[in-house]
C-alpha positions as CSV (number, residue, x, y, z in Angstrom):
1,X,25.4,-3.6,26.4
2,X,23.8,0.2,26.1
3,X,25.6,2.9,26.4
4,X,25.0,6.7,27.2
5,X,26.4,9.0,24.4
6,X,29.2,10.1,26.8
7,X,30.0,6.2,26.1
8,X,29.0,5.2,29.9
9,X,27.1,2.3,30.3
10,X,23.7,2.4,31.1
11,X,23.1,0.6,34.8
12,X,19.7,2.3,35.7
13,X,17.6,-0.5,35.8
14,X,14.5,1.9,34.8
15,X,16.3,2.8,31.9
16,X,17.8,-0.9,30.7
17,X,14.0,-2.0,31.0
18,X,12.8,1.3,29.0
19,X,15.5,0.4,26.2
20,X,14.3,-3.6,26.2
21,X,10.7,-2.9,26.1
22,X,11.3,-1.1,22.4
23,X,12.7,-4.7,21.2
24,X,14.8,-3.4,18.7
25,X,16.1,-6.4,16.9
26,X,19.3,-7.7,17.8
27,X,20.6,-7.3,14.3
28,X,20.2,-3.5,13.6
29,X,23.3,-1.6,13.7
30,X,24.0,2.2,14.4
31,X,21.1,2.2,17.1
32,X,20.1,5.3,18.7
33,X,17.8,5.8,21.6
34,X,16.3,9.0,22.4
35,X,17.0,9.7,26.1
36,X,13.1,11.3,26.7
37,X,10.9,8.7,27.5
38,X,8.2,10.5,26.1
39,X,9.5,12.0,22.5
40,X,8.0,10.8,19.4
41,X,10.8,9.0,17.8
42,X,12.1,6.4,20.4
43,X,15.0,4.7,18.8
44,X,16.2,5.1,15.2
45,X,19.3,2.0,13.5
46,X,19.8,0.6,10.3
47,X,18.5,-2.9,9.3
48,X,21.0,-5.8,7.5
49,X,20.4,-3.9,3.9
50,X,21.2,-0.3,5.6
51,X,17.9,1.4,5.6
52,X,17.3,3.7,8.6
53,X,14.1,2.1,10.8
54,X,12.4,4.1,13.5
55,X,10.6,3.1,16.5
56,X,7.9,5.6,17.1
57,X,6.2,6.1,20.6
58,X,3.0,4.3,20.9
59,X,1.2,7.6,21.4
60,X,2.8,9.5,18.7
61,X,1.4,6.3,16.3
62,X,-1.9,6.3,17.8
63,X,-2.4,10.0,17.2
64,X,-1.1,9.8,13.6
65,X,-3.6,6.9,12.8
66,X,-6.3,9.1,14.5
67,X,-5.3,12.0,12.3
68,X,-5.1,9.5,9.3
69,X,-8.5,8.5,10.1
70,X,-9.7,12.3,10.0
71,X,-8.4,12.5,6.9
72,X,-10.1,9.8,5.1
73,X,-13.5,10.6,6.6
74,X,-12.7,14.4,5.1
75,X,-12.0,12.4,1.2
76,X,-14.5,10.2,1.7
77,X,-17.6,13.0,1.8
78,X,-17.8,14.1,-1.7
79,X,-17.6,10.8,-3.0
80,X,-20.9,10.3,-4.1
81,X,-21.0,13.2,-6.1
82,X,-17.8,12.9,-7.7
83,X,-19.2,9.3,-8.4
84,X,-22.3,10.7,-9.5
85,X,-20.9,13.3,-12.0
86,X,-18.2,10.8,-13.5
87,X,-21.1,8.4,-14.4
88,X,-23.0,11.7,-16.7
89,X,-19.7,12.4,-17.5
90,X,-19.1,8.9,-19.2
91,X,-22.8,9.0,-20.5
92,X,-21.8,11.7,-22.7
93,X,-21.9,11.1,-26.6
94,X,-18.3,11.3,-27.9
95,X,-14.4,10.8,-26.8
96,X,-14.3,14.2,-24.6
97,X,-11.4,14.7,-22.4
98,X,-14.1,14.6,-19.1
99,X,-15.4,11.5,-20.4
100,X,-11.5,9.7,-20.5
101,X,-10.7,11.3,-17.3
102,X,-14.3,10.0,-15.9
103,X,-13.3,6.5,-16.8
104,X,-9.9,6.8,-15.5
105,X,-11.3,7.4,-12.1
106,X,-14.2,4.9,-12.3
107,X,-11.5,2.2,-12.9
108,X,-9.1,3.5,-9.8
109,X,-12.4,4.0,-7.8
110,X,-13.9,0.2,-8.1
111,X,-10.6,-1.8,-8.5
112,X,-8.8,0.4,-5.2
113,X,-5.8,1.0,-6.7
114,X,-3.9,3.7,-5.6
């Protein structure tokens, strides 16, 4: 059973179905449901180890990935060059700092490790 923060229960069917389409799993505790339909965070509760989870609005998400996106299409641009001048810089004679740093970011660049 759901209930209002007065501690009502919630009989609007509108509502009930709102709350059941978020499928929040039966086993979180402390579950709160924001009362707009429309904000960003829908429902926050802890898990069975105690870590707060949130259910975000499907719009909110989508417009966070796009943004995401944006991003990585803004990092992704001087790659080439930065590839480019790490390659001299490891063709230099010697152990220079450039030329450890160079390799450093060759070896996170071609094995993706973050």
């Amino acid at each position: 059973m759901f209930r209002h923060a007065n501690g009502r229960a919630v009989v609007d069917e509108a509502q009930l179905a709102r709350i059941r389409s978020l499928a929040i799993p039966p086993a979180y505790e402390d579950v709160w449901i924001c009362p707009d339909q429309r904000g960003h965070i829908q429902a926050t509760a802890r898990d069975a180890r105690g870590r707060k989870q949130y259910i975000y609005h499907p719009d909110w998400r989508a417009a966070r990935e796009e943004d995401k996106f944006g991003r990585m299409m803004e990092f992704g641009n001087p790659l080439p060059r930065t590839r480019r001048q790490l390659r001299r810089d490891l063709a230099a004679r010697g152990l220079t700092r450039e030329e450890v740093l160079a390799a450093v970011c060759l070896l996170l660049d071609q094995t993706l490790v973050r």
